[in-house]
C-alpha positions in Angstrom: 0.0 0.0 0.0 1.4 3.5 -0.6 2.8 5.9 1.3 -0.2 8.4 0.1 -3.1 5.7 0.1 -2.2 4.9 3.5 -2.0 8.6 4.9 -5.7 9.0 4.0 -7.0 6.0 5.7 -8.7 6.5 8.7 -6.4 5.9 11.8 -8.7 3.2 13.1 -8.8 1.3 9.7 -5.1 1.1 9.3 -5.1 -0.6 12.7 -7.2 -3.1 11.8 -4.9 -3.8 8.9 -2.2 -3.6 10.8 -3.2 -6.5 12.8 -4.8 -8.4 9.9 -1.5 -8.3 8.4 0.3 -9.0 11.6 -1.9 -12.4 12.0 -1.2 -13.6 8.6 2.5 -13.2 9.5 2.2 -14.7 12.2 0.0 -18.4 10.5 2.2 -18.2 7.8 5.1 -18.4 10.9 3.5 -20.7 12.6 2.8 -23.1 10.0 6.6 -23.0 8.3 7.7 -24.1 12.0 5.6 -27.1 12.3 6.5 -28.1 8.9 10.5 -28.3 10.7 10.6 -32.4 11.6 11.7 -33.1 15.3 15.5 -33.8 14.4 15.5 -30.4 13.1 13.6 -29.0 16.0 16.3 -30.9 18.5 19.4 -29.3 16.6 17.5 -25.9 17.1 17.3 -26.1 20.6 13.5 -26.1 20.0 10.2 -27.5 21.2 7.1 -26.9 19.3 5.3 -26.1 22.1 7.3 -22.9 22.8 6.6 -21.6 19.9 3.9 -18.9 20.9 6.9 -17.8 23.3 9.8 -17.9 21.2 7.8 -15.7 18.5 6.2 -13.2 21.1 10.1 -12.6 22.6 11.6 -11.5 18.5 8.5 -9.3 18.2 8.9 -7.7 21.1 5.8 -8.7 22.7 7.2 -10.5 25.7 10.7 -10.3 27.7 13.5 -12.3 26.4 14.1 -15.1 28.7 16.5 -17.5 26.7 20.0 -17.7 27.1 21.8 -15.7 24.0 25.7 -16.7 23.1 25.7 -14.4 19.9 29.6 -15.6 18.3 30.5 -18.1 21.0 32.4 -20.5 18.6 33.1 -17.6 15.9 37.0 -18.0 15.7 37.8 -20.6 18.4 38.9 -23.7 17.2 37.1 -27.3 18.0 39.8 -28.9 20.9 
């Protein structure tokens, strides 16, 4: 949608969309990460039944509670 379309939408209206389009994301998510078999879920670190938490933490609907390592391995070498 453009820039100008937008702007003359009603503020309520582009809300609505807003979460329309927000819950669409979030199916098309949801349904990508079941497709993931179980071996891939294990080397993830992942359960599927945390995946209403892990998505609400990277959209910054609900505090990050998992452990983060960002570059833990990046340039060590394996013993």
């Amino acid at each position: 949608m453009s820039d100008s379309i937008r702007s003359r939408l009603p503020k309520q209206l582009r809300s609505v969309l807003r979460e329309l389009a927000d819950s669409w994301r979030y199916a098309a998510a949801r349904r990508e990460f079941h497709s993931l078999d179980d071996a891939t879920l294990r080397d993830l670190g992942m359960r599927r039944s945390e995946y209403d938490s892990y998505w609400a933490e990277s959209h910054g609907l609900a505090e990050h509670t998992r452990k983060r390592v960002p570059g833990h391995f990046i340039g060590k070498q394996w013993p």
